[in-house]
VMD Tcl script that builds the backbone (N, CA, C; Angstrom):
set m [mol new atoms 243]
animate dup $m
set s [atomselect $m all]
$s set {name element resname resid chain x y z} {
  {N N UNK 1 A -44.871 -18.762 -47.063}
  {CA C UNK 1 A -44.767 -17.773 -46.027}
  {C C UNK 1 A -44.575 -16.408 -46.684}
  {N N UNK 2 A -45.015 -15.182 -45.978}
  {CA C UNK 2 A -45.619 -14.183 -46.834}
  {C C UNK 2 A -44.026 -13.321 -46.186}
  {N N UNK 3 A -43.968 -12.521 -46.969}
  {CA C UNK 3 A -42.493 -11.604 -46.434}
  {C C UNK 3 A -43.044 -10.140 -46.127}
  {N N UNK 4 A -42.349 -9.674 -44.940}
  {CA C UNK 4 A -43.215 -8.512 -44.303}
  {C C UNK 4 A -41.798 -7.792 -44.296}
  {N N UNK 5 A -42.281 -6.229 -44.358}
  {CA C UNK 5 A -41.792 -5.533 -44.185}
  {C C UNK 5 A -41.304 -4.978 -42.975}
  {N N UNK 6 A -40.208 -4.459 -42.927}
  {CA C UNK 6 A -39.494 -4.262 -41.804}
  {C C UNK 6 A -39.877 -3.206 -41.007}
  {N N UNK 7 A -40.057 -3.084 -40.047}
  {CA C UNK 7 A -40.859 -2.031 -39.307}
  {C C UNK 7 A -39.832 -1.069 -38.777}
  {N N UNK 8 A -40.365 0.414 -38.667}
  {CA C UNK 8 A -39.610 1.537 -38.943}
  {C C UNK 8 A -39.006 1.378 -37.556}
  {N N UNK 9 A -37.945 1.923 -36.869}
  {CA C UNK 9 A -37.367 1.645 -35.717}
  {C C UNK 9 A -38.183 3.089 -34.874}
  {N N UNK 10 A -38.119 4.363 -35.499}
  {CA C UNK 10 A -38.748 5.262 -34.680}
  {C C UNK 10 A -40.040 5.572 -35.620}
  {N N UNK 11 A -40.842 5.534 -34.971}
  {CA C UNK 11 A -42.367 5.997 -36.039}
  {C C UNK 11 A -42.155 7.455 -36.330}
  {N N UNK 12 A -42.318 7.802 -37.800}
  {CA C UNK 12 A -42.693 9.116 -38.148}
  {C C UNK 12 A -43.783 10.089 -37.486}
  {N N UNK 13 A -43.912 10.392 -36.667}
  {CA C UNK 13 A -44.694 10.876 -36.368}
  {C C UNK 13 A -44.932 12.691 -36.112}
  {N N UNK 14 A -45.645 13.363 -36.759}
  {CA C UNK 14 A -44.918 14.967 -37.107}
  {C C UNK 14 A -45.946 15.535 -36.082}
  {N N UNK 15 A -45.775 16.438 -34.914}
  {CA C UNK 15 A -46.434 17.085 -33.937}
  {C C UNK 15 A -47.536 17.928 -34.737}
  {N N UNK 16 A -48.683 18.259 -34.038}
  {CA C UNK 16 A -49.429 18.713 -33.997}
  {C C UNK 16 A -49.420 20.204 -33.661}
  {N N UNK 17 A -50.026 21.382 -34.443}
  {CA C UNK 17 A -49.336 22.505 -34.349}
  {C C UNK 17 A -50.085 22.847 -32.991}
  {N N UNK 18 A -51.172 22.446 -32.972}
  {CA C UNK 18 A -51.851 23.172 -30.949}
  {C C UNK 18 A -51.105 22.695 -30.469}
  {N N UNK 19 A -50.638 21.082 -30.323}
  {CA C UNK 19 A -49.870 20.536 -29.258}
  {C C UNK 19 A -48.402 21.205 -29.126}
  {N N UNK 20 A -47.918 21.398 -30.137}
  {CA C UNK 20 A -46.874 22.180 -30.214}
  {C C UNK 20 A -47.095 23.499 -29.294}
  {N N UNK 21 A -47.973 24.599 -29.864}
  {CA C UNK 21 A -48.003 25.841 -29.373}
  {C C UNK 21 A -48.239 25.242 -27.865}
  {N N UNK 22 A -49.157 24.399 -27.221}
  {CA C UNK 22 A -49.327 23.894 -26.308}
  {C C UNK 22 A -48.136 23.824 -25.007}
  {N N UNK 23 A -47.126 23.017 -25.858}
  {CA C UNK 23 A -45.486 22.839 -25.071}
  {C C UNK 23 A -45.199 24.011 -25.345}
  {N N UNK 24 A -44.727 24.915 -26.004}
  {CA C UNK 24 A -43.935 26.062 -25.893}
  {C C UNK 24 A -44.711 26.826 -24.742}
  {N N UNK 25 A -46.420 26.842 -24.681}
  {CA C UNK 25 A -46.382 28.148 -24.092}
  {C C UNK 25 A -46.630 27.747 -22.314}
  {N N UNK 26 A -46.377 26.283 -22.388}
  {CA C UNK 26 A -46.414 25.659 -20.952}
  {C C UNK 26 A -45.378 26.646 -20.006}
  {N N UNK 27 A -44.165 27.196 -20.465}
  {CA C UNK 27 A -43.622 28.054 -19.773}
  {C C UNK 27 A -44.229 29.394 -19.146}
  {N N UNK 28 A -44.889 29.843 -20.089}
  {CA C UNK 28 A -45.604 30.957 -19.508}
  {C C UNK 28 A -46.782 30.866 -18.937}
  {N N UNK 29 A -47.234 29.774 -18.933}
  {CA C UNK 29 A -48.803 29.220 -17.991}
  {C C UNK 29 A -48.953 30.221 -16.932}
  {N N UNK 30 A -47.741 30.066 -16.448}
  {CA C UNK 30 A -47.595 31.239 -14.767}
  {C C UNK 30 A -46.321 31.936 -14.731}
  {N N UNK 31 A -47.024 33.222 -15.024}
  {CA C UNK 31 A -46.158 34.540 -14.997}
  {C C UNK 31 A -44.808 34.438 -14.126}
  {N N UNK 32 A -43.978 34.752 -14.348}
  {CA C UNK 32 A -42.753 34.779 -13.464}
  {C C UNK 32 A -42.778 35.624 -12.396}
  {N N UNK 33 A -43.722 36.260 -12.269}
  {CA C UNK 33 A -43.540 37.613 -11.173}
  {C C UNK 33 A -44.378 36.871 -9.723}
  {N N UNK 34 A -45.317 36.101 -10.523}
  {CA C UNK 34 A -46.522 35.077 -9.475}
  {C C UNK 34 A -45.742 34.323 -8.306}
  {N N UNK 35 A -44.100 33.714 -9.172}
  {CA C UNK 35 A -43.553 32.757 -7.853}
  {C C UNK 35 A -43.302 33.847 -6.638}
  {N N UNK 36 A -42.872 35.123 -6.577}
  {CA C UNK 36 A -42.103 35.810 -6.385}
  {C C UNK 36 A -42.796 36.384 -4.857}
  {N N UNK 37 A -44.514 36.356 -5.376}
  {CA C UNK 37 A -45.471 36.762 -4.313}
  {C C UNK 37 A -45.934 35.743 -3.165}
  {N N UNK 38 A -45.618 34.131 -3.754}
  {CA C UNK 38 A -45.549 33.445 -2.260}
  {C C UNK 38 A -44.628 33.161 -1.768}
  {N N UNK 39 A -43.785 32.379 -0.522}
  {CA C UNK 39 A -43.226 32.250 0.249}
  {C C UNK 39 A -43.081 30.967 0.622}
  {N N UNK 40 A -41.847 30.048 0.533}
  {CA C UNK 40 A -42.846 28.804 1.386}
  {C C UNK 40 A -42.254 29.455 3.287}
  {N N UNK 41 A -43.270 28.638 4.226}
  {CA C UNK 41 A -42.881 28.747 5.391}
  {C C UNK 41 A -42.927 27.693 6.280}
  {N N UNK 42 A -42.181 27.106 6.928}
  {CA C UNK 42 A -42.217 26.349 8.056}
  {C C UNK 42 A -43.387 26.480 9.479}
  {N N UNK 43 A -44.707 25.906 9.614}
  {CA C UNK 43 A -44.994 25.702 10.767}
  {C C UNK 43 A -45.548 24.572 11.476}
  {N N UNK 44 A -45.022 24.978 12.772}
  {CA C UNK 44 A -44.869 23.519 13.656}
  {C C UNK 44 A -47.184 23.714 13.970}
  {N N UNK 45 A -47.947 22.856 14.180}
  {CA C UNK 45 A -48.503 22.577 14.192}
  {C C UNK 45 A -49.255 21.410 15.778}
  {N N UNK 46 A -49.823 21.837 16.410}
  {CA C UNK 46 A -50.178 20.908 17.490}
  {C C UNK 46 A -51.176 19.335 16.541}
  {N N UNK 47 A -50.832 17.950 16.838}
  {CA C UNK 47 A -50.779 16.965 16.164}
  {C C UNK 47 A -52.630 17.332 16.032}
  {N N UNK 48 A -53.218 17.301 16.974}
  {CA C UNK 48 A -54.716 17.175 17.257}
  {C C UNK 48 A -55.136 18.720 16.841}
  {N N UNK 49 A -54.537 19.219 16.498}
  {CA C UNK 49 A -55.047 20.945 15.464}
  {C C UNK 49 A -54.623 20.819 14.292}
  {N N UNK 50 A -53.661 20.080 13.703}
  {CA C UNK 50 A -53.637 19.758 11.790}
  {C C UNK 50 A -54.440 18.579 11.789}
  {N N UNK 51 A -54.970 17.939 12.364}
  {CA C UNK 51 A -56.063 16.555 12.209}
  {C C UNK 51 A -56.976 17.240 12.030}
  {N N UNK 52 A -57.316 18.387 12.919}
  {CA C UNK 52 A -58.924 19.115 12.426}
  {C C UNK 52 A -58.725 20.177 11.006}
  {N N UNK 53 A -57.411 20.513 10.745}
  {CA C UNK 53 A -57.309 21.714 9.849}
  {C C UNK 53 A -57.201 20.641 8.331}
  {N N UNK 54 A -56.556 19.352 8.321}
  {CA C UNK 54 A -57.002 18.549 7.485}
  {C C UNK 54 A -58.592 18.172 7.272}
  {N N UNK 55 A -59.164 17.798 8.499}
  {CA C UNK 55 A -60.549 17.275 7.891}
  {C C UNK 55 A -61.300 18.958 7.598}
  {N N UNK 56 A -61.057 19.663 7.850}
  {CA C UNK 56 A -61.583 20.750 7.085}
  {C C UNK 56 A -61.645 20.898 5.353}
  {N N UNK 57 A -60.160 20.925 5.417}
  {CA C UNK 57 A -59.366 21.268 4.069}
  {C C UNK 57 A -60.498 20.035 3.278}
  {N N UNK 58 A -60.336 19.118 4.184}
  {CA C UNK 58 A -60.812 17.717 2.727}
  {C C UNK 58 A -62.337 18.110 2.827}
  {N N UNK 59 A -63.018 18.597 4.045}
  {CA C UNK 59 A -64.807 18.354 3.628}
  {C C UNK 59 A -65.082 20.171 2.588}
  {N N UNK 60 A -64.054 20.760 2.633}
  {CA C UNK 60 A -64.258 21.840 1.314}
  {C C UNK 60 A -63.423 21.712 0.243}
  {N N UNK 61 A -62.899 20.634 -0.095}
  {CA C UNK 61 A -62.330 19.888 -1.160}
  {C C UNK 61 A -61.135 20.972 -1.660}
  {N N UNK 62 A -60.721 21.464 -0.848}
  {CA C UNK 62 A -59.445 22.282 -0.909}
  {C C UNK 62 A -57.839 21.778 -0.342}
  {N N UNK 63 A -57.174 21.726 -0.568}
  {CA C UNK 63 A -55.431 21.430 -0.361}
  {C C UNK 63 A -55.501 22.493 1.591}
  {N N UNK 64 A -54.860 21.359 2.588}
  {CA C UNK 64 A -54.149 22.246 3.549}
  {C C UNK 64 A -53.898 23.598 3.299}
  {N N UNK 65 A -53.367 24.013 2.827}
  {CA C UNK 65 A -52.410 25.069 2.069}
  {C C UNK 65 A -53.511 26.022 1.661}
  {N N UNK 66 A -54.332 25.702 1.026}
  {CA C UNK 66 A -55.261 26.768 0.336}
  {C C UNK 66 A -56.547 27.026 2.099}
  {N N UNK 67 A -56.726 26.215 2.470}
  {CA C UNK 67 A -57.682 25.963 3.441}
  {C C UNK 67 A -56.901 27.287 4.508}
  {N N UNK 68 A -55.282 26.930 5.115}
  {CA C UNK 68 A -55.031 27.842 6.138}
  {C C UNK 68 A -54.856 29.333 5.418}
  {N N UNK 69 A -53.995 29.506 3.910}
  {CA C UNK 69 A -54.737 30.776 3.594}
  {C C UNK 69 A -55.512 31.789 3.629}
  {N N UNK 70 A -56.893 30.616 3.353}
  {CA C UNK 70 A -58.051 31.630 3.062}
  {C C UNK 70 A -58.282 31.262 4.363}
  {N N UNK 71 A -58.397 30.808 5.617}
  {CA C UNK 71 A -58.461 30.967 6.941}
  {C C UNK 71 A -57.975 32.504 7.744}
  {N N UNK 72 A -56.986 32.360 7.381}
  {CA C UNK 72 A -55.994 33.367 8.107}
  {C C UNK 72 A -56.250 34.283 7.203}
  {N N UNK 73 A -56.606 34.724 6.175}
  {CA C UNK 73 A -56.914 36.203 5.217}
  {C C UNK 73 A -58.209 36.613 5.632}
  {N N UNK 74 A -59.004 35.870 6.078}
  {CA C UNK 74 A -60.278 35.559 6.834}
  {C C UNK 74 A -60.690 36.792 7.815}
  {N N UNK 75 A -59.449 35.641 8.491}
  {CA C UNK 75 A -59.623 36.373 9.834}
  {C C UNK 75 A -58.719 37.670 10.113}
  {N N UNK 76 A -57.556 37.718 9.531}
  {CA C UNK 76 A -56.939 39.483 9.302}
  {C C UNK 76 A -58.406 40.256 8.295}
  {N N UNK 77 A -58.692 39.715 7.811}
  {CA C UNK 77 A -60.337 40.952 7.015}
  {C C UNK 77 A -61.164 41.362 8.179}
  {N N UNK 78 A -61.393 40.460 9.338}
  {CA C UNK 78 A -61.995 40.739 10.272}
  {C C UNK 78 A -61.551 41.114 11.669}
  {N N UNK 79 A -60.096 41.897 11.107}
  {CA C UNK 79 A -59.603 42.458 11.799}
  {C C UNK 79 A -58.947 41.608 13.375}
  {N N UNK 80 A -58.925 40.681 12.949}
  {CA C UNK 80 A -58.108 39.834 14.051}
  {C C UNK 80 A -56.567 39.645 14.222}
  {N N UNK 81 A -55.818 40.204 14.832}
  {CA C UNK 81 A -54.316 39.512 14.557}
  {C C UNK 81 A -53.925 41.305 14.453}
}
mol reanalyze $m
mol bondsrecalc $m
mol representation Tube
mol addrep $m
């Protein structure tokens, strides 16, 4: 029977300098001033008007959220509201 060596308990393993710069600069991905300009907000919603504002959002492959946005910036450009 052959005698094996004992296997290291944590692998040596030394980071990668992109992956590195990578994690450090994950903090600054998004400017600190960026949170500052949205808002979250509460709205109540009629059940059979977020069923249609969902199948919207999904057939332009956009998030709720981004869909009533650019909806409502939309329609204040065209002078509504």
């Amino acid at each position: 029977m052959a005698i094996a060596k004992k296997p290291l308990s944590q692998p040596t393993i030394t980071p990668d300098d992109t992956a590195e710069k990578f994690i450090m600069g994950a903090s600054q991905a998004v400017p600190a001033d960026n949170e500052t300009k949205r808002a979250p907000v509460m709205i109540r919603f009629d059940t059979d008007l977020l069923r249609r504002v969902d199948q919207a959002a999904k057939s332009r492959g956009v998030s709720r959220s981004a869909w009533v946005q650019y909806t409502l910036s939309r329609a204040l450009e065209n002078g509504e509201g």
